[in-house]
C-alpha positions in Angstrom: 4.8 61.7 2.5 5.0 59.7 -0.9 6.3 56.4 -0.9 10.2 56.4 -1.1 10.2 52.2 -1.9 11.8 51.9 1.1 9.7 48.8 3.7 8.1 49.8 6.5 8.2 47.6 9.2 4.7 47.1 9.0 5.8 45.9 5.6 8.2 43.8 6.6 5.7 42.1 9.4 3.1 41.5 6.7 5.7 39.7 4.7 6.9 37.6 7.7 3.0 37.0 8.6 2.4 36.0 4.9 6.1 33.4 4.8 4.9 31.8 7.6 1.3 30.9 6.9 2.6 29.4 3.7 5.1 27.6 5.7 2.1 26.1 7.9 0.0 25.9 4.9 3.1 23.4 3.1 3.4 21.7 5.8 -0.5 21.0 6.7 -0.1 19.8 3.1 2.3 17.5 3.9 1.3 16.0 6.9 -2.0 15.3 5.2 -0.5 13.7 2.4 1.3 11.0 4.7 -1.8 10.6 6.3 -4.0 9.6 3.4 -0.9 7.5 1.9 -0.3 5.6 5.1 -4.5 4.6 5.2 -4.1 3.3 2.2 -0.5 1.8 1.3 1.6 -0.4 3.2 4.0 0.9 5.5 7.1 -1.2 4.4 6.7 -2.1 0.9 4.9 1.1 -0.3 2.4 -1.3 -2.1 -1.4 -0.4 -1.8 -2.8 -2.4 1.6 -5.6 -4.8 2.6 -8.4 -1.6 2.8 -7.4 0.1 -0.3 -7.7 -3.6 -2.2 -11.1 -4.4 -1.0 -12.0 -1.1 -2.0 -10.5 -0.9 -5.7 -12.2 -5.2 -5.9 -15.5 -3.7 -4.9 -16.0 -1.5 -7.4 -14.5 -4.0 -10.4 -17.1 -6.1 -8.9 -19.8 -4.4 -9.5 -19.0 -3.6 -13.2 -21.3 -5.7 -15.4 -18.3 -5.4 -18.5 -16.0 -6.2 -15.3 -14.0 -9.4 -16.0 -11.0 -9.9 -14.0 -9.6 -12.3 -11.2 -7.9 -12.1 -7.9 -4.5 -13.9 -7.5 -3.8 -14.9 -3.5 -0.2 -15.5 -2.8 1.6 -16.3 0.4 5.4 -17.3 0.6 6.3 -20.6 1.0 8.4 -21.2 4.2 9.0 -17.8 5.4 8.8 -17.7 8.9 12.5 -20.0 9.2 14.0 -17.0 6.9 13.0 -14.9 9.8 14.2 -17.3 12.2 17.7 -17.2 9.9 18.2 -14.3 8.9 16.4 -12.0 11.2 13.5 -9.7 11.1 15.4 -6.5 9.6 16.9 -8.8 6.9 13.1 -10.5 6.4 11.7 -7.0 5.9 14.6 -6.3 3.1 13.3 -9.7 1.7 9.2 -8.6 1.7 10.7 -5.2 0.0 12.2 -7.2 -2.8 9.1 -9.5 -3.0 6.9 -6.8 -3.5 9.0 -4.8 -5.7 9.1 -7.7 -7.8 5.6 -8.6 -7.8 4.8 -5.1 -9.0 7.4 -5.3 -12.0 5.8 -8.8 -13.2 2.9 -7.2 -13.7 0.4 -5.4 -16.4 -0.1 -1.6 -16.1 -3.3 -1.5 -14.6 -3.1 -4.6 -12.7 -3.2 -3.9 -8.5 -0.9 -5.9 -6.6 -0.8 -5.3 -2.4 0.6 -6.8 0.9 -2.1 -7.8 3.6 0.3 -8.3 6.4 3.0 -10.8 7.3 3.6 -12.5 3.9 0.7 -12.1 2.0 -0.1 -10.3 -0.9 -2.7 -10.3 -3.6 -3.0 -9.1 -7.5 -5.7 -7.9 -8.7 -5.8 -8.1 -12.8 -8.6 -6.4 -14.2 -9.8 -6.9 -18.3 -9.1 -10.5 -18.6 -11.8 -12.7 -20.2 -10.5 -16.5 -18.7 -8.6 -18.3 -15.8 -5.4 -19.2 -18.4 -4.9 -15.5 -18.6 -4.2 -15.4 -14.9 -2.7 -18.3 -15.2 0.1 -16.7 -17.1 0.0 -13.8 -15.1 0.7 -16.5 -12.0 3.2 -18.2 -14.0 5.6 -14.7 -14.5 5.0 -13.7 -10.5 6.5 -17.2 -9.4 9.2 -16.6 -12.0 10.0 -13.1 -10.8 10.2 -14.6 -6.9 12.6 -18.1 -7.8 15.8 -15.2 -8.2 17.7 -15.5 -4.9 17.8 -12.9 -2.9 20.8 -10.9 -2.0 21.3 -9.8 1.5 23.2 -6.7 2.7 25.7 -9.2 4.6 25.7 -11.5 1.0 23.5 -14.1 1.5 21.0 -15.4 -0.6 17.8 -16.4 -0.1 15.6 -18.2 -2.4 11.6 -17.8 -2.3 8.5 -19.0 -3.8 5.4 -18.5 -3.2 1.6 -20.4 -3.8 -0.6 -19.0 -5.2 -4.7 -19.2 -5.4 -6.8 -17.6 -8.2 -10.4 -16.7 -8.6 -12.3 -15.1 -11.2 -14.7 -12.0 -10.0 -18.1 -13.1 -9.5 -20.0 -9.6 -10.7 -21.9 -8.0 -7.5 -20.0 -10.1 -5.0 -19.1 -8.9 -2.2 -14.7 -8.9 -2.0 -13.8 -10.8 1.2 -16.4 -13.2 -0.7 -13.7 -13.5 -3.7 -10.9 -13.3 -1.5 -11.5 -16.0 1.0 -12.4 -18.4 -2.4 -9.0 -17.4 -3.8 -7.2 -17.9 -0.1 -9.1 -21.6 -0.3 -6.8 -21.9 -3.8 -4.1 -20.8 -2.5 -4.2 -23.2 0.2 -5.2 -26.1 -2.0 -1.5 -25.1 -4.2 0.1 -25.4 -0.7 -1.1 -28.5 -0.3 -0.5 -29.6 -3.1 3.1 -29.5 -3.1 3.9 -25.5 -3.1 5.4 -23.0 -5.7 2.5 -23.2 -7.9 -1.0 -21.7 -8.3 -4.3 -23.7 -8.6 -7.3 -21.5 -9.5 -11.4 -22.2 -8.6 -14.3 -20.6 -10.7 -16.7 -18.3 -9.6 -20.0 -19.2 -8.3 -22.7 -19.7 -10.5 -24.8 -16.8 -11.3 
């Protein structure tokens, strides 16, 4: 009998076969999505992660054109705005930080959090430590604005700061444990600065 445009149920089964492996399809998409953003991004400030860092560091190093320099930070006194404020209020704080971190910052230029209260930039295309210097200058401007909590609050933080330029072909927890050196040496040194240390020799 010729087709009256009317669907079969056949038809009809097809079509319901056809919705729902797109359905699984989207959401195999999905899931694989979160999956390859939560390997490589932070979970509570969305910024790229330790991993993801080393990885993106590598392959600057290895660049012979490849200036650039590492910038270590870790925030000065945090652990009593924990013991303050509490840990849900300490996260909102680490959001803003790292929001504001990214902001201060060059397009291009790679800023993440390595845990706790850590977090390191990574500038790429610049030729000499007073370049980073400046760039260190603007983050510890962006983090001396208080902080405003959900219950009104403020907090004020700063942060020290180590920098490093990239030794070309080194390997990156090389670069990074030199620039966590600096940034221990600005701690000791009084706090809420940066202090940077050259590359080895070649």
């Amino acid at each position: 009998r010729p087709f009256d445009g009317v669907p079969t149920r056949f038809t009809w089964a097809a079509v319901h076969r056809a919705g729902r492996l797109l359905e699984l399809t989207l959401q195999w998409d999905r899931s694989h999505r979160a999956l390859e953003f939560a390997a490589t991004h932070d979970t509570l400030t969305g910024l790229a992660n330790r991993p993801a860092f080393a990885a993106r560091l590598e392959e600057i190093a290895k660049l012979a054109e490849g200036e650039g320099a590492v910038l270590f930070i870790d925030l000065d006194d945090f652990k009593p705005v924990n013991d303050d404020v509490g840990h849900l209020a300490g996260d909102h704080v680490l959001e803003v930080v790292g929001d504001r971190l990214g902001r201060a910052l060059r397009p291009g230029d790679l800023v993440a959090r390595f845990g706790g209260d850590e977090f390191a930039v990574l500038c790429e295309r610049l030729t000499d430590v007073d370049t980073a210097g400046a760039v260190a200058d603007r983050l510890l401007a962006a983090l001396s604005a208080p902080i405003v909590l959900d219950d009104g609050r403020e907090v004020t933080i700063t942060g020290s700061i180590g920098i490093t330029e990239l030794g070309r072909s080194e390997e990156p927890e090389a670069i990074l444990a030199r620039a966590d050196l600096a940034m221990r040496d600005a701690k000791a040194r009084g706090r809420n600065r940066w202090v940077a240390v050259p590359p080895p020799l070649p």
